[in-house]
N, C-alpha and C positions, 0 to 999 in steps of 0.2 A: 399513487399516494405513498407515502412515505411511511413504514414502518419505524413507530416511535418501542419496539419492545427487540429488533432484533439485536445482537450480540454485539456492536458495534457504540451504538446506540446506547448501551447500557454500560458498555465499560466508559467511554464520556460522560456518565452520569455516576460512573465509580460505585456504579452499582456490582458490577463484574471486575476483579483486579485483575491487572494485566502488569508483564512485565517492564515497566518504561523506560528506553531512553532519551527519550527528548517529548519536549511539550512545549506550544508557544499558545498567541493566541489564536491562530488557526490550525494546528496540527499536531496530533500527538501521534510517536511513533514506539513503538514496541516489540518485542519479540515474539514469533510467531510460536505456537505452544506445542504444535506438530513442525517441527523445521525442515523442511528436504533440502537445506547447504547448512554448513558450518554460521552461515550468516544469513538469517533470516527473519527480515524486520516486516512489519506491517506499519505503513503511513495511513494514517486516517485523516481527514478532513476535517475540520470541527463544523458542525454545520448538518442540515437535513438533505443530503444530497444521497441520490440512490444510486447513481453509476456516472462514469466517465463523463457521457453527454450531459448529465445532469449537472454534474457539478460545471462546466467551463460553459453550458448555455446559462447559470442563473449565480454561478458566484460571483462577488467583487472579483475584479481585477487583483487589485490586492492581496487579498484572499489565495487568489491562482498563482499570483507570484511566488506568495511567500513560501504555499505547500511545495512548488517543485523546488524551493531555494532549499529547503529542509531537507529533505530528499538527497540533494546534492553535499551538503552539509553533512548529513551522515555516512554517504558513503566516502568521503575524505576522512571521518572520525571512524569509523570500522576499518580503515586504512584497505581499500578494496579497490579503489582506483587505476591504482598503478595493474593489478591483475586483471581482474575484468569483475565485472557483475550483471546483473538482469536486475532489468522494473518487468511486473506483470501486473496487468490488469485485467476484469474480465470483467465483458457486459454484455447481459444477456442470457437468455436459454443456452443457446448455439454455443456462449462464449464462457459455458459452466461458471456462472458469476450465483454463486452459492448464499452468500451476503448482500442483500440488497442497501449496501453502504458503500458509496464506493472509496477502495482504497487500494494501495499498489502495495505489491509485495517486491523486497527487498531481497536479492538471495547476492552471494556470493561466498566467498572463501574456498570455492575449492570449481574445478574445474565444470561445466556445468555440459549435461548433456544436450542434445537437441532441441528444436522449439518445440519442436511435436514428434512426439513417439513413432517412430517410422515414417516419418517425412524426408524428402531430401532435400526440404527448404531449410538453408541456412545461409542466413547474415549475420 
């Protein structure tokens, strides 16, 4: 079941101010308020979806599209392309998904460490 009270939730209800830059009809995207890069955005969904699976098993098409077009869209406007950047996402206990909303985080600007802290998985 969907929590209608967590922090996601409530800033789409403008009950929580968040910093914005961009908003459409499915997505609103913002600055994260703890950042670990110089460029660190949160994309949210508009919509009752609690993680990954949830949202692409039960959103429009549309819906899907447009959020990852956004996405794409800002990181050409933070001008991060040409360097690199990271989407994260997290779902799950296992996959420390803290927010039961799901959304991707936006990092770049500046060189980024590993995926995982002492792993030697890197692509």
């Amino acid at each position: 079941m969907y929590d209608e009270n967590n922090i996601f939730a409530k800033i789409l209800r403008s009950e929580i101010p968040c910093n914005k830059i961009y908003e459409d009809n499915y997505t609103l995207i913002f600055h994260d308020i703890k950042p670990s890069a110089p460029v660190h955005l949160l994309a949210i969904p508009k919509g009752k979806f609690k993680s990954f699976n949830d949202f692409i098993l039960n959103a429009p098409q549309e819906h899907i599209t447009s959020y990852f077009k956004s996405i794409q869209n800002i990181t050409n406007n933070q001008k991060i392309v040409d360097s690199g950047y990271r989407l994260i996402t997290n779902h799950g206990n296992h996959g420390m998904q803290t927010v039961e909303h799901f959304h991707v985080h936006i990092l770049g600007g500046k060189l980024l460490g590993p995926i995982i802290s002492g792993d030697k998985f890197h692509t």
